[in-house]
N, C-alpha and C positions, 0 to 999 in steps of 0.2 A: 570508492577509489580515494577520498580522502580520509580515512581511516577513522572516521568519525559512528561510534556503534549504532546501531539501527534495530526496531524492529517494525514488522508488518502485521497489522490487524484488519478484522473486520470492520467495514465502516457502519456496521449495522452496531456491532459492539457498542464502538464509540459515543455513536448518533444516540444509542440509549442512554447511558452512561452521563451523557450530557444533558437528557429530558431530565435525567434523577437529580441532576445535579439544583433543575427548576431554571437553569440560564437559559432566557427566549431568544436574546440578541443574536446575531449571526454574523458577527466580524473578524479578519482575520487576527486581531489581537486576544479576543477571547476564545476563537478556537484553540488557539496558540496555549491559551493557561489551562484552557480543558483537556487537551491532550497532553499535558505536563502535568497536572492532578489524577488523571488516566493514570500515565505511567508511574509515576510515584506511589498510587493507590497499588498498584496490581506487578507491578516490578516484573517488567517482561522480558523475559531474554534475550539476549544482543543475536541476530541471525549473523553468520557470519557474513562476509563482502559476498556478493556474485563473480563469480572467475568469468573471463574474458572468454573463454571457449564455450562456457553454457550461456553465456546471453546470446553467442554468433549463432551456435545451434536452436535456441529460439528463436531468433531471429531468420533465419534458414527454415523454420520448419513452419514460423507462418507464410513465409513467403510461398512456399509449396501450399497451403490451407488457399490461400489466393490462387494460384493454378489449377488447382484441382476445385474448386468453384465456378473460376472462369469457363472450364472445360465443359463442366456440367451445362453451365447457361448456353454455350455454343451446340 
């Protein structure tokens, strides 16, 4: 929503990516550089935004995944 490009990965990708890289630490300032050497490395395409009616419709369709669970347990 704030028009800022995005993309979405595997965090198993990542999580390797980062072993190769030999960085042990685990802080948010070097995840931060890791997944900026990530993406500069591998230059991944901007997904577009997520539109307002497909997050409601997820959002909608887990809620029924919960209903129809509940139901089962009953």
């Amino acid at each position: 929503k704030a028009g800022v490009p995005f993309s979405r990965h595997n965090p198993a990708h990542t999580h390797h990516y980062a072993k190769s890289t030999r960085r042990r630490a685990k802080t948010d300032p070097l995840d931060t550089r890791m997944l900026s050497d990530y993406g500069r490395r591998y230059q991944p395409e901007a997904e577009p935004a997520p539109r307002e009616e497909g997050e409601r419709l997820q959002s909608l369709a887990g809620h029924r995944d919960q209903l129809v669970a509940m139901r089962a347990t009953l």
